[in-house]
N, C-alpha and C positions, 0 to 999 in steps of 0.2 A: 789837337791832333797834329798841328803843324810842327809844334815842336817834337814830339812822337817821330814824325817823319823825319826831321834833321836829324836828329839821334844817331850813333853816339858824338856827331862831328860838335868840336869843341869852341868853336865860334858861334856867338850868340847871333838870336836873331832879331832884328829891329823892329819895334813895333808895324811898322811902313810895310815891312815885308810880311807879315805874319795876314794884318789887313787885309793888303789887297788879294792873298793867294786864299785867305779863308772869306774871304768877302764880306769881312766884321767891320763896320763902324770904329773908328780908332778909339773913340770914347769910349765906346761898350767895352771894345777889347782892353783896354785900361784897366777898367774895372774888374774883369776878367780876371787877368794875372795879379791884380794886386790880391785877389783871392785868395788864388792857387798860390801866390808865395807864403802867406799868411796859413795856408794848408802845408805849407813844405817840401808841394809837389814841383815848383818851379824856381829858379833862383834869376838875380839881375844883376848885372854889371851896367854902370856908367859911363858917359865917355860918349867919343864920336863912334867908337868901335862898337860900344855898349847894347846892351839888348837882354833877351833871356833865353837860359836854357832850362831842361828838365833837370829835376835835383837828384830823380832818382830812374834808375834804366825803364825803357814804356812795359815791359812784361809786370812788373810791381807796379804797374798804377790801373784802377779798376774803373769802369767807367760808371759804376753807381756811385762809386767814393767819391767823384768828382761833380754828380749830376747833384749829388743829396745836398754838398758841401756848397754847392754854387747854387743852384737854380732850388733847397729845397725840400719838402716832400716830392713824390711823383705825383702823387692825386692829391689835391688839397683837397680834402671833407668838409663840404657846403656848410658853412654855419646853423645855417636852415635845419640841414639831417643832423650835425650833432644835439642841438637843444632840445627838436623832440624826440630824441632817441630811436629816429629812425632805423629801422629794419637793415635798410641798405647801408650804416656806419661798417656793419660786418663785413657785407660782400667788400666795400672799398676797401677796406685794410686788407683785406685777403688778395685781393688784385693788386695793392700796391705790393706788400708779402711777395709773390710772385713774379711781380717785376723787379724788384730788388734782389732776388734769387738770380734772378736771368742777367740782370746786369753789372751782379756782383763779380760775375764767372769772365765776364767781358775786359781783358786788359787793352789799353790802348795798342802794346804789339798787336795784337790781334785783331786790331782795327788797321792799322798801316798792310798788314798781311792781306787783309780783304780790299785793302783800295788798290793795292800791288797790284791782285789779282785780276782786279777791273778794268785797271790801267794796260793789262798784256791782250785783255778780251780786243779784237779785231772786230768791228759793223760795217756791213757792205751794205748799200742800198741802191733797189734799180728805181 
């Protein structure tokens, strides 16, 4: 998402920065992007200036494409329910089905759009 949000600005951004403002674990995040560049969705330059940017604009990049690629299925099906051919194998593919519909439709634009929007929302408290 962090990179989504620098978007289209042409300066990469440092792991350091990316961390502290998504408040990822550098190691995790590492692993992260080595992902995503291995997917095609992110690219890195070296150097003291070095870092990364997106490879391709955030409207083209979907947030199931990235959720599946990284973290997956959505629902892992209990080893348990698949060997004895559990009833519920169905319902789960149907709910992941579902969610994979829902979050296919999801680009990351659309994600920077709705933090925009959260970001202008005003909370007053007495």
């Amino acid at each position: 998402m962090e990179l989504s949000v620098h978007w289209p600005d042409k300066d990469p951004l440092q792991i350091q920065q990316i961390s502290e403002n998504q408040e990822i674990p550098k190691r995790y995040l590492v692993q992260i992007l080595i992902q995503l560049k291995g997917l095609g969705l992110v690219t890195s330059s070296r150097g003291k200036e070095g870092g990364y940017n997106l490879a391709k604009p955030p409207e083209d990049i979907r947030l199931g494409e990235v959720m599946r690629n990284v973290g997956g299925p959505f629902l892992g099906i209990a080893n348990s329910a698949l060997k004895k051919e559990s009833v519920f194998v169905g319902i789960w593919r149907e709910v992941e089905d579902v969610m994979s519909n829902v979050l296919d439709k999801v680009s990351f634009a659309d994600i920077c759009g709705k933090l925009k929007r959260k970001e202008k929302i005003i909370t007053y408290q007495i």
